[in-house]
ZATI-703443 format. One record per residue: x, z, y of N, C-alpha, C in turn; residue in three letters. Coordinates in steps of 0.02 Angstrom, whole numbers, padded with zeros to 5 digits, always signed. Atoms other than C-alpha are relative to their C-alpha. Layout:
<atoms>
XZYXZYXZYAla
...
</atoms>
This chain:
<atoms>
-00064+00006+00037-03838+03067+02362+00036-00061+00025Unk
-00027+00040-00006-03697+02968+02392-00005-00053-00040Unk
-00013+00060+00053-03653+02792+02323+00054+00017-00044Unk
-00055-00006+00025-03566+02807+02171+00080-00041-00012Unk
-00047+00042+00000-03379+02740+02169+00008-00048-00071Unk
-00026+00068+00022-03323+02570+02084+00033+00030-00052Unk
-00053-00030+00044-03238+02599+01895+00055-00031+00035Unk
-00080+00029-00003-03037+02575+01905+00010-00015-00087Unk
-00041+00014+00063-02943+02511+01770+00058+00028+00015Unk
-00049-00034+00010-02809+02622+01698+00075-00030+00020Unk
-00062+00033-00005-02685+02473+01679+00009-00070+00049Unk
-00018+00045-00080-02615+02383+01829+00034-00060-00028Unk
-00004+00078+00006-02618+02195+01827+00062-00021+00053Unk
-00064+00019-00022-02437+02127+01858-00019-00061+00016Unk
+00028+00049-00048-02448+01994+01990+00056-00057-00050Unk
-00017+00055+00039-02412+01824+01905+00043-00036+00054Unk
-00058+00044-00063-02224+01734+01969-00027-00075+00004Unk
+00011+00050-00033-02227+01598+02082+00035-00061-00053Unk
-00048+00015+00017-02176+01448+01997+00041-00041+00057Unk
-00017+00040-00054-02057+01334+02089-00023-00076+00010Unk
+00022+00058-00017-02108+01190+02179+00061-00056-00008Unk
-00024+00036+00030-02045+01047+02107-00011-00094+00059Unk
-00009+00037-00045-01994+00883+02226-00028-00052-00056Unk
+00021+00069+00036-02085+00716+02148+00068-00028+00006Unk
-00063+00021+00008-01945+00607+02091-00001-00049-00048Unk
+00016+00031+00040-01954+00431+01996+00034+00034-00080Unk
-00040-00021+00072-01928+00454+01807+00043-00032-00033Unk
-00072+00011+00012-01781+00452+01705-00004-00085-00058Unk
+00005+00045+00036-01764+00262+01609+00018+00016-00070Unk
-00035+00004+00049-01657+00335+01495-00054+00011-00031Unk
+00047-00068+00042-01793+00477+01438-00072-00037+00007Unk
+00075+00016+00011-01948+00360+01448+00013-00042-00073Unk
+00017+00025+00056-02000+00297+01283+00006-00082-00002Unk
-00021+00080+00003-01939+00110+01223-00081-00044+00004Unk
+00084+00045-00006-02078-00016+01264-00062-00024+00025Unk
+00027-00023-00076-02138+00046+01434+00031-00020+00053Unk
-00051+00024-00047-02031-00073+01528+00034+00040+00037Unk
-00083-00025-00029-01886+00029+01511+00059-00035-00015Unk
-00032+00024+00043-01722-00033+01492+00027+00022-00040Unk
-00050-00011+00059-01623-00005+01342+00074+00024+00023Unk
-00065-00009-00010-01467+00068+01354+00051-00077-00051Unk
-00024+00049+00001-01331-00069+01332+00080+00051-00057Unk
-00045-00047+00039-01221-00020+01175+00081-00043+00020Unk
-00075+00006+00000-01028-00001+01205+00033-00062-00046Unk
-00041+00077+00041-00911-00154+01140+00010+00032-00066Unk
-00026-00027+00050-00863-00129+00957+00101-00009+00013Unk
-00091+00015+00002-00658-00107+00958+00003-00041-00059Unk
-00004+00039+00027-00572-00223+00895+00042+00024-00074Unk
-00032-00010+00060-00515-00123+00738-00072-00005-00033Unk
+00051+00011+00030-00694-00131+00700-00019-00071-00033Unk
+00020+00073+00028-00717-00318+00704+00047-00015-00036Unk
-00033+00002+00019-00559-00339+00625+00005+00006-00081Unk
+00010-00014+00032-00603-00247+00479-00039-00029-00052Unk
+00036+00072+00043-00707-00398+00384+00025-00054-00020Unk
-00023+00028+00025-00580-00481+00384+00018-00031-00069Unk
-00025-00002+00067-00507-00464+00217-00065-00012-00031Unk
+00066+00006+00023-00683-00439+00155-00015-00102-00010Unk
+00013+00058-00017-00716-00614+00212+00051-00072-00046Unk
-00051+00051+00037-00552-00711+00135-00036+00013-00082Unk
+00015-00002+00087-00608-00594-00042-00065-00042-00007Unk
+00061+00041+00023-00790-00692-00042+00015-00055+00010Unk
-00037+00074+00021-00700-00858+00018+00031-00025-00063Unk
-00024+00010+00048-00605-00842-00122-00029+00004-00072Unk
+00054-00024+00050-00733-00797-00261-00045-00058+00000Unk
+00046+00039+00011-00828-00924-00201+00051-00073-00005Unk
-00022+00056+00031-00701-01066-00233+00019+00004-00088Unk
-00003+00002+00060-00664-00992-00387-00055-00013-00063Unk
+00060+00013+00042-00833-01013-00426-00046-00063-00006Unk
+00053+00056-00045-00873-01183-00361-00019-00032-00074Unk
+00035+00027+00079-00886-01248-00554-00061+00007+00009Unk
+00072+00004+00008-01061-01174-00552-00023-00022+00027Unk
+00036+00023-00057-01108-01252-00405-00003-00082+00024Unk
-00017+00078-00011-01028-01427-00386+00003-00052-00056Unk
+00017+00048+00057-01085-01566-00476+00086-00035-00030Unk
-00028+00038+00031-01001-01667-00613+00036-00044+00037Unk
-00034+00048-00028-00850-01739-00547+00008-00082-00049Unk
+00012+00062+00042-00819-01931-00602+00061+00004-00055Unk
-00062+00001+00026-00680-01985-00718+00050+00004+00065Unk
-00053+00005-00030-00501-01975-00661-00010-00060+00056Unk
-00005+00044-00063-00480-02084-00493+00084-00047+00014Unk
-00068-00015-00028-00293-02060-00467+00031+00050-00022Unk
-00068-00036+00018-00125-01978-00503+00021+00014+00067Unk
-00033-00047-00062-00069-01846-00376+00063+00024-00027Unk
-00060-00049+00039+00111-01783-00416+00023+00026+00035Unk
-00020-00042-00049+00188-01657-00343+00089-00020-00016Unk
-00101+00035+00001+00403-01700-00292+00044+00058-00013Unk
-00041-00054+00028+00533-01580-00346+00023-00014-00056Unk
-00014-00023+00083+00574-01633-00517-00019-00079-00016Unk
-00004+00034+00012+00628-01800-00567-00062-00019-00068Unk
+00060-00003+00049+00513-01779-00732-00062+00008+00014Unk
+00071+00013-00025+00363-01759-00639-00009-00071+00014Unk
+00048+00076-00023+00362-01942-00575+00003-00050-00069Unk
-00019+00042+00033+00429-01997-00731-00068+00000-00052Unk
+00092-00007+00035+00258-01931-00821-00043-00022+00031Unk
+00064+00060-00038+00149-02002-00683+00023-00061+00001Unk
+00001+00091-00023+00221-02183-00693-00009-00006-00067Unk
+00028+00005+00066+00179-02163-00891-00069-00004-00008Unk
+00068+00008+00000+00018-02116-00856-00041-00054+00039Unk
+00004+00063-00043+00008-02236-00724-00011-00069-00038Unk
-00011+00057+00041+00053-02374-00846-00058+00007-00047Unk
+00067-00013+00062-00073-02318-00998-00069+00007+00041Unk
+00084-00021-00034-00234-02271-00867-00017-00057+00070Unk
+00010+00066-00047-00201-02416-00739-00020+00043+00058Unk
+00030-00039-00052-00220-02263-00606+00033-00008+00074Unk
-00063+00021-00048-00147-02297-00432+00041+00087+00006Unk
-00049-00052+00019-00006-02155-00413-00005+00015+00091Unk
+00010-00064-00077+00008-02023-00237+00073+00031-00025Unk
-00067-00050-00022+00190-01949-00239+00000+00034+00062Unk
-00019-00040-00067+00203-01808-00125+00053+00037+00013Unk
-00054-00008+00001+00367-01762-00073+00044-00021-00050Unk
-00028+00006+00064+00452-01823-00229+00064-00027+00025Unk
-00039+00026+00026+00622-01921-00272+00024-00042+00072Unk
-00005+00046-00049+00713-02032-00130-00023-00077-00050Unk
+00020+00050+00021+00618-02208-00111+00020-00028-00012Unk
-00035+00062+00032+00745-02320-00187-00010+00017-00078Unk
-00015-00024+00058+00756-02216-00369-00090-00002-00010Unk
+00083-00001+00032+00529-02195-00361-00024-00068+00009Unk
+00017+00086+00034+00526-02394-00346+00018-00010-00055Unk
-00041+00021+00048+00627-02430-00459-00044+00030-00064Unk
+00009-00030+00064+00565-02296-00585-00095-00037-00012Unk
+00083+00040-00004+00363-02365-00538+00007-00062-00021Unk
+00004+00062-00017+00385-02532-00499+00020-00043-00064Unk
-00049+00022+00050+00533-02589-00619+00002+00014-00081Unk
-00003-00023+00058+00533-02492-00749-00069-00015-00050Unk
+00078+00012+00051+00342-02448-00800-00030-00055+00035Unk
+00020+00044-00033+00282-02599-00705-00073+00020+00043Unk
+00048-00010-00042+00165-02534-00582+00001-00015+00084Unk
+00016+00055-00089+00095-02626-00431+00017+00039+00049Unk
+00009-00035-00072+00157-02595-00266-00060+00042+00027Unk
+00063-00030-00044-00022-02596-00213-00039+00069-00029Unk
+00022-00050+00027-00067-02450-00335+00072+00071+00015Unk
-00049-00055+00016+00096-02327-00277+00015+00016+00085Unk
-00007-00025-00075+00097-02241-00116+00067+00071-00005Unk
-00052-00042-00001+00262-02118-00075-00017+00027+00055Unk
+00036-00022-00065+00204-01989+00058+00070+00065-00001Unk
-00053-00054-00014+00363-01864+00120-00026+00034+00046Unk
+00008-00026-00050+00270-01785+00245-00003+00094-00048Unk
+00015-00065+00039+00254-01617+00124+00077+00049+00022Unk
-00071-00036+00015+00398-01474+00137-00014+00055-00051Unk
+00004-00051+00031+00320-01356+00013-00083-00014-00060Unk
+00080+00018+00038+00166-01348-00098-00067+00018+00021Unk
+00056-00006-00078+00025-01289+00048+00006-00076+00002Unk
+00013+00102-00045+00075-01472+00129+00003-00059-00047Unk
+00003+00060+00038+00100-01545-00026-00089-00019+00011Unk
+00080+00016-00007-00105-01551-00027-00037-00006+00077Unk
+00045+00021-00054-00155-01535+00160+00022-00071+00036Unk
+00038+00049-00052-00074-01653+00213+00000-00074-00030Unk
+00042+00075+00032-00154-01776+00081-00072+00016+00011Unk
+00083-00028+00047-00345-01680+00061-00031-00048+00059Unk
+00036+00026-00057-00394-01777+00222+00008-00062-00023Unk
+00007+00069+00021-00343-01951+00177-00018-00028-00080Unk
+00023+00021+00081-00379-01935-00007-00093+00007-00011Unk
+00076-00002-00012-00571-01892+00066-00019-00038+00023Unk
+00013+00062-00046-00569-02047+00175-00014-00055-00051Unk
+00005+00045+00048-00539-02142+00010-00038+00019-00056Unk
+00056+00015+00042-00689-02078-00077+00039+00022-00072Unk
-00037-00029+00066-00564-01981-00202-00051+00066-00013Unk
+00046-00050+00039-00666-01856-00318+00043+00043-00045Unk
-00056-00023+00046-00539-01829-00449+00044-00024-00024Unk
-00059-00008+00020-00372-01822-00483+00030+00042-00049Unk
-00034-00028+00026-00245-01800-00595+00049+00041+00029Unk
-00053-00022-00041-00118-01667-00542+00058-00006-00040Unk
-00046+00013+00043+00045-01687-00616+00057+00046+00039Unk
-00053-00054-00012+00183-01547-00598+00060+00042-00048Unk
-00023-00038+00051+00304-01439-00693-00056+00054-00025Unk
+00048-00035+00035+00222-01325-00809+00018+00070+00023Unk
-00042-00049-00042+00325-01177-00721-00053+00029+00097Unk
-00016+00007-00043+00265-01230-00570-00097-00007+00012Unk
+00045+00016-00005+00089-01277-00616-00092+00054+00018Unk
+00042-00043-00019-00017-01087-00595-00014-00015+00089Unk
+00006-00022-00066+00023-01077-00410-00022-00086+00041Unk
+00029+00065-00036-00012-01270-00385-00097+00006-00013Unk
+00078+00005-00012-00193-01272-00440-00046+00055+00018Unk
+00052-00045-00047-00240-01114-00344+00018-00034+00062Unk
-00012+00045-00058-00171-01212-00194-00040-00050+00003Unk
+00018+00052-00016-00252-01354-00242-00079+00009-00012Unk
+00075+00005+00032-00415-01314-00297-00028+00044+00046Unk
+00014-00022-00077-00431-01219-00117-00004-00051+00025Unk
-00014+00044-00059-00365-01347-00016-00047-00069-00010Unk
+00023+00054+00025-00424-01495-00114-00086+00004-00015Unk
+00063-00015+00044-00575-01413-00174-00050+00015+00076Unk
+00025-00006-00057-00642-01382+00013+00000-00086+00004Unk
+00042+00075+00005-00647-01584+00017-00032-00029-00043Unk
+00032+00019+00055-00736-01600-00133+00040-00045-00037Unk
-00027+00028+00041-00604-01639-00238+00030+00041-00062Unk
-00023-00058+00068-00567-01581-00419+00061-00035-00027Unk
-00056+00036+00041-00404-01587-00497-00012+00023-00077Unk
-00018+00001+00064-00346-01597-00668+00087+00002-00032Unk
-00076+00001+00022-00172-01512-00729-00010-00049-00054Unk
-00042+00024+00060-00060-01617-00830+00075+00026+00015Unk
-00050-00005-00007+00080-01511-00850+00069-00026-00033Unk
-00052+00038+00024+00247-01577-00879+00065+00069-00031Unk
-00032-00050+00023+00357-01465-01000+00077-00003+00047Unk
-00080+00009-00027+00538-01399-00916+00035+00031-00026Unk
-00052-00019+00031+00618-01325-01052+00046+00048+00025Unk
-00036-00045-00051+00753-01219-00997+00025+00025+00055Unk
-00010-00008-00070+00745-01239-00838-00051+00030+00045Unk
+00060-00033-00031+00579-01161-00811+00021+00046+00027Unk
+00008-00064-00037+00571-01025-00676-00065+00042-00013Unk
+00069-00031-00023+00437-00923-00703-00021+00044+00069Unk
+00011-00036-00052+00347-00855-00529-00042+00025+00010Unk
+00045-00081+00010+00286-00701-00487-00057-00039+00042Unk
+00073-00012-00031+00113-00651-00428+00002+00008+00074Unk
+00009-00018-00064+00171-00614-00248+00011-00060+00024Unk
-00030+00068-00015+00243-00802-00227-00098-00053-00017Unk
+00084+00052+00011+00053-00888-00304-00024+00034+00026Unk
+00061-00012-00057-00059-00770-00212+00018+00016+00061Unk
-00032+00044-00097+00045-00793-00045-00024-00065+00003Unk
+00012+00058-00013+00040-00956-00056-00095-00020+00007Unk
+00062-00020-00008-00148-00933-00107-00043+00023+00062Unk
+00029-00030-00078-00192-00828+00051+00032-00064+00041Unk
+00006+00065-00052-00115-00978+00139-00024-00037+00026Unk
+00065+00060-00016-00236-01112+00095-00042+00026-00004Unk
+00067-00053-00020-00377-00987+00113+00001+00004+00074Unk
+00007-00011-00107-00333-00976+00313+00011-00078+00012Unk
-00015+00072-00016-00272-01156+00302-00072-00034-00006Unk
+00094+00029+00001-00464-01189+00258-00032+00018+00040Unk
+00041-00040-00063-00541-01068+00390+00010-00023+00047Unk
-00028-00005-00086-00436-01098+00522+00049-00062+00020Unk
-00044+00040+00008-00329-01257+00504+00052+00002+00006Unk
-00106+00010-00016-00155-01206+00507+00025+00054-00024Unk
-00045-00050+00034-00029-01120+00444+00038+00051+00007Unk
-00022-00074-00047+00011-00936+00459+00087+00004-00006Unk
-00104+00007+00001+00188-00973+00385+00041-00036+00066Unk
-00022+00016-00058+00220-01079+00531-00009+00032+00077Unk
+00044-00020-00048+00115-00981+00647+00061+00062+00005Unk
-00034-00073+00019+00226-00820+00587+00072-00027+00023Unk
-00069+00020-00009+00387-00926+00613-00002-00013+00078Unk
-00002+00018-00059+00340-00996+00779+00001+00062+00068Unk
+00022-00070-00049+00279-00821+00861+00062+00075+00006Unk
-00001-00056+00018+00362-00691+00771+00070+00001-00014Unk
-00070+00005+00017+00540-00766+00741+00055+00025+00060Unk
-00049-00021-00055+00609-00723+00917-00028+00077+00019Unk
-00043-00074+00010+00569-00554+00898+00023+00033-00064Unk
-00063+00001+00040+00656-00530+00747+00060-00011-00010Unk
-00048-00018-00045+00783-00593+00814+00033+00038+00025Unk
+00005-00052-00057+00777-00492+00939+00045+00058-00020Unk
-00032-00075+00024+00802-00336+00833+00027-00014-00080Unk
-00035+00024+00065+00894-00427+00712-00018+00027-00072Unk
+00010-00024+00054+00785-00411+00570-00007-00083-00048Unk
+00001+00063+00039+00793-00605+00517+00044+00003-00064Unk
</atoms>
């Protein structure tokens, strides 16, 4: 007898595809895992509407936190000095009273021409030359305080009296208790009544001025001048002055 034949299988074995050959090739930095001395991708700049955007943020906690410096800053001493603010013949005429009764030396800032604030110091309530300084360098109530808070810190001033109209006196001690209050100095209203002549001023006039000495503290200078110096010749320009 013959040899018997070999079984078959019914179902035919489909030949398995080639795969493709694949070229070696260093690997990708991006796609290797952080920490495997790869580098990092290098993140894009933030625009500048981004950084920008903290701004405001930044003035509202500046501002929160002067309003809050009470909790924080020790017991100022007694009165030191009389600060008055100029505009208003009755303002100096209440600080050379108090002057006289507290023996305080007196700070006029912008006030009265100097022939009429001798006279009314000197002559009248009898107060010493050497206790009465007249400073005109101010044009508004911002400079009435900056540009004393530096030399009134040189002289070891703590606290002052402020002396102002009573009209006049909201939008002074947020000015001053920024400006002043960044040299560690505390004031103390004494407002001076103005009877019918009071103006009362709005909220957009004290917290302007407010945002003023808030950048005037950050940044040393003044956006009102900054805004006049930059921004006035193109307005101008398109005649919107």
């Amino acid at each position: 007898m013959g040899q018997a034949p070999a079984p078959r299988s019914r179902c035919r074995r489909r030949p398995r595809p080639s795969l493709p050959a694949v070229s070696p090739r260093s690997p990708d930095p991006a796609a290797s895992p952080p920490g495997r001395g790869s580098r990092s991708r290098r993140r894009p700049p933030r625009p500048a509407r981004t950084r920008w955007r903290w701004l405001p943020l930044a003035f509202a906690c500046g501002g929160l936190l002067w309003l809050s410096r009470g909790w924080w800053l020790p017991e100022p001493p007694p009165p030191q000095m009389i600060l008055v603010l100029g505009g208003d013949a009755d303002r100096e005429r209440e600080a050379a009273r108090l002057a006289r009764e507290d023996g305080l030396p007196v700070v006029v800032s912008g006030g009265t021409n100097p022939e009429y604030a001798r006279w009314l110091f000197e002559q009248r309530e009898g107060v010493p030359p050497s206790r009465l300084r007249l400073d005109y360098r101010a044009t508004d109530t911002l400079t009435n305080f900056t540009s004393l808070a530096d030399d009134l810190r040189r002289a070891r001033i703590r606290h002052a009296l402020l002396v102002t109209s009573s009209d006049h006196m909201q939008r002074a001690m947020l000015v001053g208790r920024i400006v002043a209050g960044s040299r560690g100095i505390h004031l103390t209203p004494v407002a001076v009544p103005c009877g019918d002549r009071c103006e009362p001023e709005g909220r957009r006039l004290v917290w302007g001025d407010g945002l003023r000495a808030l950048i005037w503290v950050v940044s040393g200078r003044d956006v009102r001048h900054w805004a006049e110096e930059h921004l006035s010749p193109w307005l101008h320009r398109f005649g919107l002055e």
